[in-house]
C-alpha positions in Angstrom: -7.0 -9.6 11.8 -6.2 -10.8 8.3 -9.1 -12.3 5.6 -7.4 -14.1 2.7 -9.0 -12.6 -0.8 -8.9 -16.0 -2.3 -10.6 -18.2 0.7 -12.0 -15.2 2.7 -10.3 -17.5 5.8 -9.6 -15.0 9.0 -6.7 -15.4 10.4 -3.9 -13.1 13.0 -0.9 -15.3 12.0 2.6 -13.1 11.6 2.7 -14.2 8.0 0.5 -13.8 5.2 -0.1 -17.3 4.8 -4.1 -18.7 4.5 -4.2 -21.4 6.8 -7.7 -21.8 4.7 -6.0 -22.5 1.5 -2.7 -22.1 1.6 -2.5 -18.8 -0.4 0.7 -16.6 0.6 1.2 -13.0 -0.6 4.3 -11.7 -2.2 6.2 -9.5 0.1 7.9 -6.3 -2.0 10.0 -3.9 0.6 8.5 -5.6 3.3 4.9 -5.3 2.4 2.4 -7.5 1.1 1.4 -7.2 -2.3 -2.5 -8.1 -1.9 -3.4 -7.0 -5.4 -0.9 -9.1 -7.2 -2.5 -8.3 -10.9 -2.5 -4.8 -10.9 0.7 -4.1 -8.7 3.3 -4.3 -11.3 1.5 -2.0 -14.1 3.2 1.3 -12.0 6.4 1.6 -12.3 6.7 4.6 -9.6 5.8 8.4 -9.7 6.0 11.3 -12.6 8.3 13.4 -11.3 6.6 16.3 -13.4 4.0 16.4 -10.5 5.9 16.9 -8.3 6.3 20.4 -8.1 2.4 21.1 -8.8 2.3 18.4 -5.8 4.8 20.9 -3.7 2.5 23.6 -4.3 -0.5 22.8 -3.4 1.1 21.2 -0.3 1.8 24.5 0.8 -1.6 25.8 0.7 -3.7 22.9 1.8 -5.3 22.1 5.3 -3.7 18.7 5.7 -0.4 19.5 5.5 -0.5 22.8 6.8 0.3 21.7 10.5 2.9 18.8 9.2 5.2 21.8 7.6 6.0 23.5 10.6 9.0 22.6 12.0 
């Protein structure tokens, strides 16, 4: 189930179309971008995080079961 933000319409069509009002959401890699206005600010990731990310990754409860192979 599907609510459109702009008309609050529900709706369980394939697309992202409103049949309330019409409103469509952009699709970006195959996803819909709901939250048009802030969705371009981020250009991606700092990658300097990513080895404090890697860390802590190996240590934490979450991912503990996903790193055994």
């Amino acid at each position: 189930m599907k609510v459109c933000i702009n008309c609050e319409q529900r709706f369980a069509a394939a697309d992202w179309c409103s049949p309330g009002c019409g409103r469509s959401s952009e699709i970006k890699h195959g996803y819909p971008i709901l939250a048009p206005d802030i969705a371009h600010t981020v250009d991606g990731f700092d990658a300097g995080f990513f080895a404090q990310l890697a860390e802590v990754e190996a240590e934490n409860f979450w991912f503990e079961s996903r790193n055994v192979y």
